[in-house]
C-alpha positions in Angstrom: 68.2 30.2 -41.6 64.8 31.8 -41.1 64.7 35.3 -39.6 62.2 35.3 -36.6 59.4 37.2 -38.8 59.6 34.4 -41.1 59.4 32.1 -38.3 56.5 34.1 -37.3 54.6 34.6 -40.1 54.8 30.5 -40.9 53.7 29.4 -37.5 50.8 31.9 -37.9 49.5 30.9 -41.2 50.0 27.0 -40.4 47.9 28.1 -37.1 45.1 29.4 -39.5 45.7 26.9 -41.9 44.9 24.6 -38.9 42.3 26.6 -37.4 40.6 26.2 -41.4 41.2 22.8 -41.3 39.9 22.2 -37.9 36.3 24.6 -38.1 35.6 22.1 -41.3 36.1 18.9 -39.8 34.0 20.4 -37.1 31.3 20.9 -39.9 31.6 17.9 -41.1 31.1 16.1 -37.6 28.0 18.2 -36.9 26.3 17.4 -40.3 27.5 13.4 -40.0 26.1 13.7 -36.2 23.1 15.4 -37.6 22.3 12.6 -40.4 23.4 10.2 -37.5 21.0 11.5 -34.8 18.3 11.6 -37.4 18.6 7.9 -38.4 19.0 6.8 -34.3 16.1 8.9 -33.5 13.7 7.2 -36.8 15.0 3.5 -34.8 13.8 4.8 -31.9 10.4 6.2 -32.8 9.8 2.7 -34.8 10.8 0.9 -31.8 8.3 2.7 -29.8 5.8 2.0 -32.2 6.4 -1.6 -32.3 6.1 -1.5 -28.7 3.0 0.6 -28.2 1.3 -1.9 -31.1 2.2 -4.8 -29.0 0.7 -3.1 -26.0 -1.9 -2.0 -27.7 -2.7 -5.8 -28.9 -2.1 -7.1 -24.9 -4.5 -4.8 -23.7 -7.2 -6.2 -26.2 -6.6 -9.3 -25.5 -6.8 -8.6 -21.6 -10.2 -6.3 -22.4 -11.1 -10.0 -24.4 -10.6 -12.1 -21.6 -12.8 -10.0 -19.1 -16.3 -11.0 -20.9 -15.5 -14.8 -20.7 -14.1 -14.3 -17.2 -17.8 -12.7 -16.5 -19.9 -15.8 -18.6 -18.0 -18.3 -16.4 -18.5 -17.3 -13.4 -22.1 -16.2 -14.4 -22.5 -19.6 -15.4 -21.0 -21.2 -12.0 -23.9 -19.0 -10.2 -26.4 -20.3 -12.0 -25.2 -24.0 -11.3 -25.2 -22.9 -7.7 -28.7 -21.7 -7.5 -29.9 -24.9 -9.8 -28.4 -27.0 -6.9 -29.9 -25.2 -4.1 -33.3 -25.3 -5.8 -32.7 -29.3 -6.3 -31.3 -29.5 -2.9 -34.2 -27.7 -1.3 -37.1 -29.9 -3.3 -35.5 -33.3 -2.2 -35.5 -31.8 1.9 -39.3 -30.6 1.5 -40.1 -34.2 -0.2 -37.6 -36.2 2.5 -39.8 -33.5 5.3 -42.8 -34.3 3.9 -42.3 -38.0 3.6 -40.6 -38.1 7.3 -43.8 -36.2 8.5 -46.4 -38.8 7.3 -44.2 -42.0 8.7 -44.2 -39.9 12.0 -48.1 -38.8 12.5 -48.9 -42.9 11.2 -46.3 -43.6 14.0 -47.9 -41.7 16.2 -51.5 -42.8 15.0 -50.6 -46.7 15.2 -49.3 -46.6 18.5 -52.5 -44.5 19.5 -50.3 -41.7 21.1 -52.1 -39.3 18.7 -52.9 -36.2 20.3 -50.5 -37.2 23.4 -47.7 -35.0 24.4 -45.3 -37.7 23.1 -46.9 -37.7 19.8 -46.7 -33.9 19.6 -43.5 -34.2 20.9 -42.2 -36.3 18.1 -43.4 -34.0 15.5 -41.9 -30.7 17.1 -38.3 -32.8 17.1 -38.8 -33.6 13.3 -39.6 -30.4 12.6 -37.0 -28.6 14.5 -34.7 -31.2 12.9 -35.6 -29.8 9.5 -35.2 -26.2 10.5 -31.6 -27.0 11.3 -31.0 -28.5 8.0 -32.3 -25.9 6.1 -30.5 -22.9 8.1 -27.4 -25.4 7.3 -28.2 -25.4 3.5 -28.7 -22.2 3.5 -25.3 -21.5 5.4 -23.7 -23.5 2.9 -24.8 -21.6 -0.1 -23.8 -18.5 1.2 -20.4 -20.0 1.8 -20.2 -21.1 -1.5 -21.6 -17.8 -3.1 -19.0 -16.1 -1.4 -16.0 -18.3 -2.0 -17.3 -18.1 -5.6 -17.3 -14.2 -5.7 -14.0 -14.0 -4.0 -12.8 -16.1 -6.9 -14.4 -13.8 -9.2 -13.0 -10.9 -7.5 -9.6 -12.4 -7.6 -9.6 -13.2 -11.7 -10.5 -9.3 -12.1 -8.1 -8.2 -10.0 -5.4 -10.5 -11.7 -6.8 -8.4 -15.2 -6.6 -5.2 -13.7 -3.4 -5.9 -12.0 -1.9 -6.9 -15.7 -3.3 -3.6 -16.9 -1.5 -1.8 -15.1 1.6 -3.3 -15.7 1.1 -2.7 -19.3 1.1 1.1 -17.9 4.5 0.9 -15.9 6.2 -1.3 -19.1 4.4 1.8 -21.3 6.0 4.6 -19.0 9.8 2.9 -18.7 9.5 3.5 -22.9 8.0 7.0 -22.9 4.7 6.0 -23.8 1.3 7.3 -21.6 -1.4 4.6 -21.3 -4.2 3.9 -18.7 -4.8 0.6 -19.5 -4.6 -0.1 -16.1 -7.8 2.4 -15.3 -9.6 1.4 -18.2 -9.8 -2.1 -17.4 -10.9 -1.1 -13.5 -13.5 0.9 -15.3 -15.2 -2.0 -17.1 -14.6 -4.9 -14.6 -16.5 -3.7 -11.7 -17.7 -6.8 -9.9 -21.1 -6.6 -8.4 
């Protein structure tokens, strides 16, 4: 039988045989956790640099997209104004044209220089005013329908810049794409 000291003295050098044994596997677990962490960390900076590349190559394409946006709607304007100019030549001619049937009217029926006569000509000519404030009504409905769609395309640009922010800030990543593009796409 083992005498109490013996007892003792066993229990206390298994306990700091076990204390050994456990302060190394704690070593071990901190170096393996260290190597570990390390390698987790190097996925996660490569996965952040994949993602800021691919934001990177959205926001160029976005920042691509903005000149043509521009050319098109340049374009469109200039169509519009081509129009109006074409629109505005055939109303003088059709004026012109309506004038000269009127005064022969007016000559033929020997009313010339008769209140009816004049009377005639001041409705053909107030007749033509209204068309013309009419055309010129129209265009500016049209210029401003076409500028609202302009301003709306922008927007739509802007507003996918900043997304490309809040996508770049859930990953860590500070961007102002978002600003940038309201920088350059000021409509005017």
């Amino acid at each position: 039988m083992l005498g109490l000291g013996t007892l003792i003295a066993k229990v206390s050098t298994g306990s700091a045989g076990y204390k050994k044994f456990k302060n190394i596997t704690k070593g071990l677990s901190a170096i393996s956790g260290f190597f570990g962490s390390q390698k987790k960390r190097a996925e996660q900076a490569a996965k952040k640099a994949s993602f800021k590349t691919l934001l990177g190559q959205q926001y160029g394409q976005l920042e691509g997209v903005i000149p043509q946006v521009q050319q098109e709607f340049a374009q469109q304007r200039q169509f519009l104004s081509e129009g109006e100019a074409l629109q505005q030549q055939q109303a003088t001619t059709q004026y012109g044209i309506g004038q000269e049937q009127i005064e022969s009217q007016v000559g033929m029926t020997g009313l010339a220089g008769s209140g009816a006569g004049q009377e005639a000509i001041r409705q053909a000519q107030q007749q033509f005013a209204v068309q013309q404030m009419a055309r010129a009504l129209q265009a500016r409905e049209t210029r401003y329908s076409l500028q609202q769609q302009e301003a709306s395309r922008i927007r739509d640009i802007q507003s996918a810049g900043f997304a490309l922010d809040r996508a770049a800030a859930e990953k860590g990543i500070k961007s102002s794409y978002g600003q940038s593009l309201l920088d350059i796409t000021k409509v005017g």
